[in-house]
C-alpha positions in Angstrom: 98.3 79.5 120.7 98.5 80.1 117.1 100.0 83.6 117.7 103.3 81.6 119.0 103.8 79.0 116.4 103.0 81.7 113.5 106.4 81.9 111.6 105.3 84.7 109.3 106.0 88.2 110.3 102.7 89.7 107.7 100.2 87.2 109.9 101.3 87.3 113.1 101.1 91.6 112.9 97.6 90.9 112.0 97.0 88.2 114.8 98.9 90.7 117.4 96.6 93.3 116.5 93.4 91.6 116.6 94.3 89.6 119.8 95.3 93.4 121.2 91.8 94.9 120.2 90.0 91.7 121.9 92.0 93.2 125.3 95.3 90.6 125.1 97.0 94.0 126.3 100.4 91.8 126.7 100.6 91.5 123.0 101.7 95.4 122.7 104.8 94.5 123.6 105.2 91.7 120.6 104.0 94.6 117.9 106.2 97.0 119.1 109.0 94.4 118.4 107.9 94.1 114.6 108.9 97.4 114.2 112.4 95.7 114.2 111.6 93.8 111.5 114.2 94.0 108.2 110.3 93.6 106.2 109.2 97.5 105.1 106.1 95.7 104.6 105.9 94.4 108.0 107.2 97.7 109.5 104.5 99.5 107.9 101.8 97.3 108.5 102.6 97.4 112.4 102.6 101.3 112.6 98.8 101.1 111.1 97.8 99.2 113.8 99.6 100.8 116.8 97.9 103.7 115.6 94.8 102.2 115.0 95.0 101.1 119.0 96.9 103.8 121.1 94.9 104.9 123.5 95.6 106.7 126.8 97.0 104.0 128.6 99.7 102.9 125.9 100.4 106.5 123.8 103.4 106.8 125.5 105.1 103.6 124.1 103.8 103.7 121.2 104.9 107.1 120.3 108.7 106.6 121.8 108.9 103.4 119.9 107.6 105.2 116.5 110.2 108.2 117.4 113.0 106.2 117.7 112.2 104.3 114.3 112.2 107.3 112.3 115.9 107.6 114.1 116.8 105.3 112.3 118.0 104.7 108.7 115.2 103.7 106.6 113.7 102.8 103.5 111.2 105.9 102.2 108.4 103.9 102.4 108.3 104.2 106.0 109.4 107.7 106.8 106.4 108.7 104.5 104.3 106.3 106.8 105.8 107.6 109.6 105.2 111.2 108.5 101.6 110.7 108.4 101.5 109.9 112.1 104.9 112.2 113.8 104.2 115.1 112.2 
């Protein structure tokens, strides 16, 4: 409940992720949409945890979501981030 009413984008990464880990499998689809966020922090944050959680049954999204971000224009704090992980 407190996932939906949370207005900031640094706690509800965090709340995504541990609901996710606990086996709230819907809440994938809420952290790959932070990686929309305009927040590098944010951003970077949420590729941590989808790496920390990709697994079998989700590596597939998780690694087309991360390989269109690096598509994209961004800041160089999260092409080295991303560099880490798509390389």
């Amino acid at each position: 409940m407190q996932a939906k009413a949370e207005q900031d984008e640094i706690a509800r990464t965090g709340l995504y992720y541990a609901l996710y880990s606990l086996g709230a499998t819907e809440y994938l689809t809420a952290l790959l949409e932070l990686l929309e966020s305009d927040s590098h922090v944010v951003v970077i944050r949420t590729v941590h945890h989808l790496m920390d959680i990709m697994n079998a049954a989700n590596k597939d999204a998780i690694l087309s979501a991360l390989h269109d971000l690096s598509q994209r224009e961004l800041p160089v704090s999260i092409k080295e981030v991303l560099s880490e992980y798509l390389d």
